[in-house]
Structures are given as structure tokens and as C-alpha cells.
C-alpha positions as CSV (number, residue, x, y, z in Angstrom):
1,X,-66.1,191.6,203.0
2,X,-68.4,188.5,202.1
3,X,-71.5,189.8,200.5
4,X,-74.3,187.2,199.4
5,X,-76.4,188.6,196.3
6,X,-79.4,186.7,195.1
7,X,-82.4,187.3,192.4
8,X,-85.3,186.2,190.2
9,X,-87.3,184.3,192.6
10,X,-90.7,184.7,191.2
11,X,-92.9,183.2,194.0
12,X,-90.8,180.3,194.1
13,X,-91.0,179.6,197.9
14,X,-89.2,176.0,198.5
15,X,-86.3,177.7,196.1
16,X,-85.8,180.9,198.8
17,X,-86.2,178.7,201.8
18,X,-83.6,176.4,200.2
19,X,-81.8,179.6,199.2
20,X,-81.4,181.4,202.9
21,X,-80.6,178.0,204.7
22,X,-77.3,177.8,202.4
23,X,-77.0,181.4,202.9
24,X,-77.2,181.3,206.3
25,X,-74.0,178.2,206.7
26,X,-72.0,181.0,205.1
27,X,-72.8,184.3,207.0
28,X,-72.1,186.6,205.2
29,X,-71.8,190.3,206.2
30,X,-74.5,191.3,204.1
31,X,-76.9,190.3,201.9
32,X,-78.9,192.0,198.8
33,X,-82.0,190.7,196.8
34,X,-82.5,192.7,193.0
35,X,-85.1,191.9,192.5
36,X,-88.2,189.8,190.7
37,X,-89.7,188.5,194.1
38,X,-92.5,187.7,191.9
39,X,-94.4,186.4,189.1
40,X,-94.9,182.7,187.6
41,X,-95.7,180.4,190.9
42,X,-98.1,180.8,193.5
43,X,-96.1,182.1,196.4
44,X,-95.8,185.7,195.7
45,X,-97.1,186.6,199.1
46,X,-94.8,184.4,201.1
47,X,-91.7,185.6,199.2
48,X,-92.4,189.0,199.9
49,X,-92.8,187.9,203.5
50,X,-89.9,186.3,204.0
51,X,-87.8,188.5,202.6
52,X,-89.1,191.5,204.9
53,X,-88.9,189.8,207.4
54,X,-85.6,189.2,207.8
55,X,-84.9,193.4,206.3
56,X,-83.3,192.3,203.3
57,X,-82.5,195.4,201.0
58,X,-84.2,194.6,198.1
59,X,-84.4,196.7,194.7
60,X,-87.4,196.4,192.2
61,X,-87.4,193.8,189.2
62,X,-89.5,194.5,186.0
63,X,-91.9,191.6,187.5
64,X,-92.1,193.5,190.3
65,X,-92.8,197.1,189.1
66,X,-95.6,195.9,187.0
67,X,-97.5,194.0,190.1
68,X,-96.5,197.0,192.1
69,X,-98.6,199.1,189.8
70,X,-101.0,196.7,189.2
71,X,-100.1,196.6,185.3
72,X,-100.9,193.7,183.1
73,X,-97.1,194.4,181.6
74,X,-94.3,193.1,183.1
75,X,-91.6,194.3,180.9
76,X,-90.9,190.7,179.6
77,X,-89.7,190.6,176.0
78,X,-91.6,187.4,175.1
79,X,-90.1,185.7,171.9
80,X,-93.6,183.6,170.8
81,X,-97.3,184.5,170.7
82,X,-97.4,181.6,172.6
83,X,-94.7,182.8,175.3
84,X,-97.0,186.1,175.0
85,X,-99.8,184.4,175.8
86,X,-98.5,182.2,178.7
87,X,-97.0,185.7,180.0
88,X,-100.8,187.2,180.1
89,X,-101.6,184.5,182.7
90,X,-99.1,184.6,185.1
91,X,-99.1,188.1,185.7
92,X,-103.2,188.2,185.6
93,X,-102.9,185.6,188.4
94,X,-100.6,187.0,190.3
95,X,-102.4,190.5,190.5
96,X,-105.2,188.1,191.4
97,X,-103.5,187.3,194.4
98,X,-100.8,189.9,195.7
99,X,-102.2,191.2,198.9
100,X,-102.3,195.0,199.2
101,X,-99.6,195.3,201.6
102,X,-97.3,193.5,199.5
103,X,-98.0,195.1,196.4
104,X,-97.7,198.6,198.4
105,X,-94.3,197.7,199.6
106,X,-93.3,196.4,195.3
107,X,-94.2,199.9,194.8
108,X,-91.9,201.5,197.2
109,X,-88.4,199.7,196.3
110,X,-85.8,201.7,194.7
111,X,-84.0,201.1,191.6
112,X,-80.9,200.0,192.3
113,X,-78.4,199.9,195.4
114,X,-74.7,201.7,195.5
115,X,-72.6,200.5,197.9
116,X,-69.0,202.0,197.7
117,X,-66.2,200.6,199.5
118,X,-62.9,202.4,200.5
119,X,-59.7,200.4,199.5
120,X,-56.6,201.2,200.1
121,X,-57.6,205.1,199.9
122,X,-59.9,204.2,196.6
123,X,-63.4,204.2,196.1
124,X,-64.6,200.8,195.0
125,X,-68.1,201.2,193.6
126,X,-70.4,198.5,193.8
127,X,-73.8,198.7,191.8
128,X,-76.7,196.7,192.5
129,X,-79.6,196.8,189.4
130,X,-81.8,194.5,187.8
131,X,-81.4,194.4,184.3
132,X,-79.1,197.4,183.9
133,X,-78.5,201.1,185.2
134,X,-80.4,202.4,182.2
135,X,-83.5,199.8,181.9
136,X,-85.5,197.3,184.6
137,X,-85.9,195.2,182.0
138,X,-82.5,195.7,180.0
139,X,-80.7,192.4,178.9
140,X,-77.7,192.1,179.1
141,X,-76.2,188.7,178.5
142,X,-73.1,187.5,178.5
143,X,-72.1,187.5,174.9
144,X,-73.1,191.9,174.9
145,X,-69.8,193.3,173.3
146,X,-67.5,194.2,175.1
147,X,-67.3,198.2,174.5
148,X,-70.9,198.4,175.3
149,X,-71.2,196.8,178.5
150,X,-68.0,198.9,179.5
151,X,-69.2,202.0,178.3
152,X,-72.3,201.2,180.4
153,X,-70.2,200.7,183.7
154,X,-68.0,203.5,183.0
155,X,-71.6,205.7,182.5
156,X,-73.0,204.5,185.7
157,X,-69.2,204.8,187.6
158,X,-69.5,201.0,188.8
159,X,-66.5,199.1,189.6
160,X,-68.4,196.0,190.7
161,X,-72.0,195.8,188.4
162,X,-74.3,193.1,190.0
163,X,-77.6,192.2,188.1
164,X,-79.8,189.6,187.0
165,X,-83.0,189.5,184.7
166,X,-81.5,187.0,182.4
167,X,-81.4,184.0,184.7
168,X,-78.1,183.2,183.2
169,X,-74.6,183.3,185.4
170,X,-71.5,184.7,184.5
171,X,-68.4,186.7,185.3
172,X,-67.2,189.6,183.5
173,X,-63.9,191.3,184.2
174,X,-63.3,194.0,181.8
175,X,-59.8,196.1,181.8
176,X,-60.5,199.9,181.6
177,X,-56.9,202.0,181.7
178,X,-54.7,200.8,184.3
179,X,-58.0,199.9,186.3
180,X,-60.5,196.3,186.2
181,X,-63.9,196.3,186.3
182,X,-66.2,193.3,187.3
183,X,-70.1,192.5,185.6
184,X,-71.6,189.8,187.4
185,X,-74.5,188.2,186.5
186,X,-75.6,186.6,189.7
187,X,-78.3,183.7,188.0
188,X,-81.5,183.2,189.4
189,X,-83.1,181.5,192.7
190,X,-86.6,180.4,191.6
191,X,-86.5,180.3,187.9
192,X,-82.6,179.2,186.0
193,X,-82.4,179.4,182.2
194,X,-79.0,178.3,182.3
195,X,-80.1,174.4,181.7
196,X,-79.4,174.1,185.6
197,X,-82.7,173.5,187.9
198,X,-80.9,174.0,190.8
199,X,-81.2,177.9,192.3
200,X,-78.2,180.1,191.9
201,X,-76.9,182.8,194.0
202,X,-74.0,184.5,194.3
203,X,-70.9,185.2,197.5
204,X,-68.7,188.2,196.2
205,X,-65.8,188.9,198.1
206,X,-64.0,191.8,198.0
207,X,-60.3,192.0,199.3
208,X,-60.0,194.9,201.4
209,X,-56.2,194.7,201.2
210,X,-56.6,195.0,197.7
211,X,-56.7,197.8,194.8
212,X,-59.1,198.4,192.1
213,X,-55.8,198.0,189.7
214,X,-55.5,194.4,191.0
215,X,-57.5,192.2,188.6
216,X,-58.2,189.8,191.2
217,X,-59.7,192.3,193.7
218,X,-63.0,190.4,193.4
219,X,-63.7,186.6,193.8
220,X,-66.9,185.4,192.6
221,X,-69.0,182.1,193.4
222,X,-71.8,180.8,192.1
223,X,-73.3,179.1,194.7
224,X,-76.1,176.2,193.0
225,X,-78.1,174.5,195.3
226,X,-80.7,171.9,195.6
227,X,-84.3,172.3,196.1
228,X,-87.6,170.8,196.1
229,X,-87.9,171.5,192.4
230,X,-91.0,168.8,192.1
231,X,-92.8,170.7,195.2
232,X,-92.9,173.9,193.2
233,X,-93.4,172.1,189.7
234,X,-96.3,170.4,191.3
235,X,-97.6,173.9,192.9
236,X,-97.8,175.4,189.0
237,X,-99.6,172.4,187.6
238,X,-102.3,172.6,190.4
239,X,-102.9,176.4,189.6
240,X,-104.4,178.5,186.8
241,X,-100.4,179.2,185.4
242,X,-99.7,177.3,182.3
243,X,-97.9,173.8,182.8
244,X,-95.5,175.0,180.5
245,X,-93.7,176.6,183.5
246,X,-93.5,173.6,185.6
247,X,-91.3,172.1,182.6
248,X,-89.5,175.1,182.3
249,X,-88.8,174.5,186.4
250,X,-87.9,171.0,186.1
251,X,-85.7,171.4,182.7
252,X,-83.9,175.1,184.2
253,X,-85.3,176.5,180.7
């Protein structure tokens, strides 16, 4: 079972077009978005679009949620006045320009995704979330110890724990008994922090002649691609966002 997982696009169109065309070479049996369609480049609409239109499960991100309720919060735990500041723009503008139907359909996306899969007679639980099962806009990076972010997969009974939020990659397995769990951090499409401007997604495949004993049971890549990072630099320095973003773009800050 090939399963393509992608996030954090943030109205970065040339990164999701660039994103589906290598999805697409891969075919993969399914494919799940959580989240952050929105928020920090000018193509919030089209984002949106695109993904219905090809009936994408999708959950909400924090970026999302806010637009959805028209909020001027979007649950982003800004270090700097200045980061602050900069935040108060971008999600002005893009509640300046969200189109009712797409904020409607932000409204309407659930939480997270379960997906369980029966191997060899087990349940193998995969949960799809945003930041974490407790919070949209929970962070959990990759250095959380490592009793914490078990105790919060054993909590939400997830084998497999996809999420995003922190626009940083990474690959957790963590032994619990005689069992393995994975946390994956599947990066970000439209908006890496990870020092990398190319967009990230992530292929999970999960061995159905396996056994959630096996520590191995899931393989994880981290597909980077290229995109017309200078198309959507350029797009933020032609609009009311701060410049400051088209850096952050270009650098993968």
C-alpha cells in the first residue's frame, strides 16, 4: 500500500502544481492533504481549487481554521513582535481574498483522518492530524522526548502518526512492548523551514505481509522536489505580504 501524504501549502500554487506532477509519476493508491492550504502567498483560492478538484481528503490546519472562521488568529506561535506583526498581514490579506465558497468548505474539514489497516489479522492504525491529536496548532518537533510523544500515540491508539505544522521532516520509530510505532513528520509543500526550498512530501508504504512487531513494517520517503521557487517569491513581493516571506521562500527558513 503506497500512500502519498503532503501538507503546509499556504497558497503556494507553482509549489502544489510541482507537488501533484511528481505525485502523479508515482501513483499511489491514495493520497491525503493535513492540512494549511492557506495563508502567506497569494493563491489561496487556487489551492483550495485544485485540491477539490481532484477529491483529495484533506483535514484542517490551524491556518485554515482561522480563515475558515474568518478569525484574525491563526494559531501561529510567533517568536518576535516583528514575526507578530508580519503574521497580522498575511492572515488580514488572505481574509481579504478567500472567496466564500472556499472559506465555507475550510470550515467544514475535519480534524484529523484514521485509516486502519488489517495486517496479518492486526489492526494497524494510521492517524492523520496537523499538529497533534490533542492541538491544531501543537508542535511537535523532532527533538520532543521521547516518553511524551509515545504517550501521545499510545493516547490516540496510532500506530502510524502522520503530521505536519512544523515544516520540518523526520522519522520517528518508537518501540512500545513487543510492538513499533512510527511519527512522521511529512515537511511542508509551499513553505520548508528545514533550510531546504525545495517542497517536501511524503510516500509511506506499508507492507501488508508485515506485522506491527516488525520494526520495518513502514518505509518512509521524503520526496523534495523542485519548483518555481522565484515565481512564488516574486508573487509575495508584488503583494501587500511582507517581503520578509519571499526570503523566507527562497532561503527554506
Amino acid at each position: 500500500m503506497k500512500i502519498a501524504l503532503f501538507s503546509d501549502i499556504h497558497a503556494n500554487l507553482p509549489a502544489m502544481e510541482a507537488c501533484f506532477a511528481d505525485i502523479d509519476t508515482r501513483r499511489p493508491d491514495a493520497v491525503y492533504c493535513l492540512g494549511d492550504l492557506v495563508g502567506y502567498n497569494i493563491w489561496p483560492n487556487e489551492v483550495i481549487r485544485l485540491i477539490r478538484d481532484r477529491g483529495i481528503p484533506v483535514i484542517f490546519g490551524n491556518y485554515d481554521q482561522g480563515i475558515g472562521l474568518h478569525s484574525d488568529e491563526c494559531g501561529c506561535a510567533y517568536k518576535t513582535d516583528i514575526e507578530k506583526e508580519m503574521g497580522k498581514i498575511s492572515i488580514s490579506f488572505t481574509n481579504s481574498i478567500v472567496g466564500d465558497d472556499e472559506r465555507n468548505y475550510l470550515r467544514s474539514l475535519p480534524a484529523h483522518i484514521r485509516v486502519d489497516h488489517l495486517i496479518q489479522e492486526e489492526t494497524m492504525s494510521l492517524l492523520l492530524v496537523h499538529g497533534s491529536p490533542r492541538r491544531v496548532n501543537e508542535y511537535l518537533f523532532e527533538d520532543r522526548e521521547e516518553k511524551s510523544m509515545l504517550r501521545i500515540m499510545q493516547q490516540a491508539n496510532a500506530d502510524i502518526m502522520c503530521f505536519g505544522h512544523t515544516h520540518k521532516p523526520y522519522h520517528r520509530i518508537l518501540q512500545d512492548g513487543d510492538r513499533y510505532r512510527h511519527a512522521i513528520n511529512i515537511g511542508s509543500v509551499g513553505k520548508p523551514k528545514d533550510g531546504d526550498p525545495r517542497g517536501c512530501y511524503v510516500m509511506l508504504t506499508i507492507d501488508e505481509h508485515t506485522s506491527v512487531h516488525a520494526e520495518d513494517a513502514v518505509q518512509v520517503e521524503f520526496v523534495r522536489f523542485q519548483y518555481d521557487v522565484e515565481k512564488a517569491a516574486h508573487a509575495v513581493e508584488e503583494s501587500p505580504l511582507p517581503n520578509a516571506y519571499a526570503d523566507m521562500l527562497r532561503k527554506g527558513y
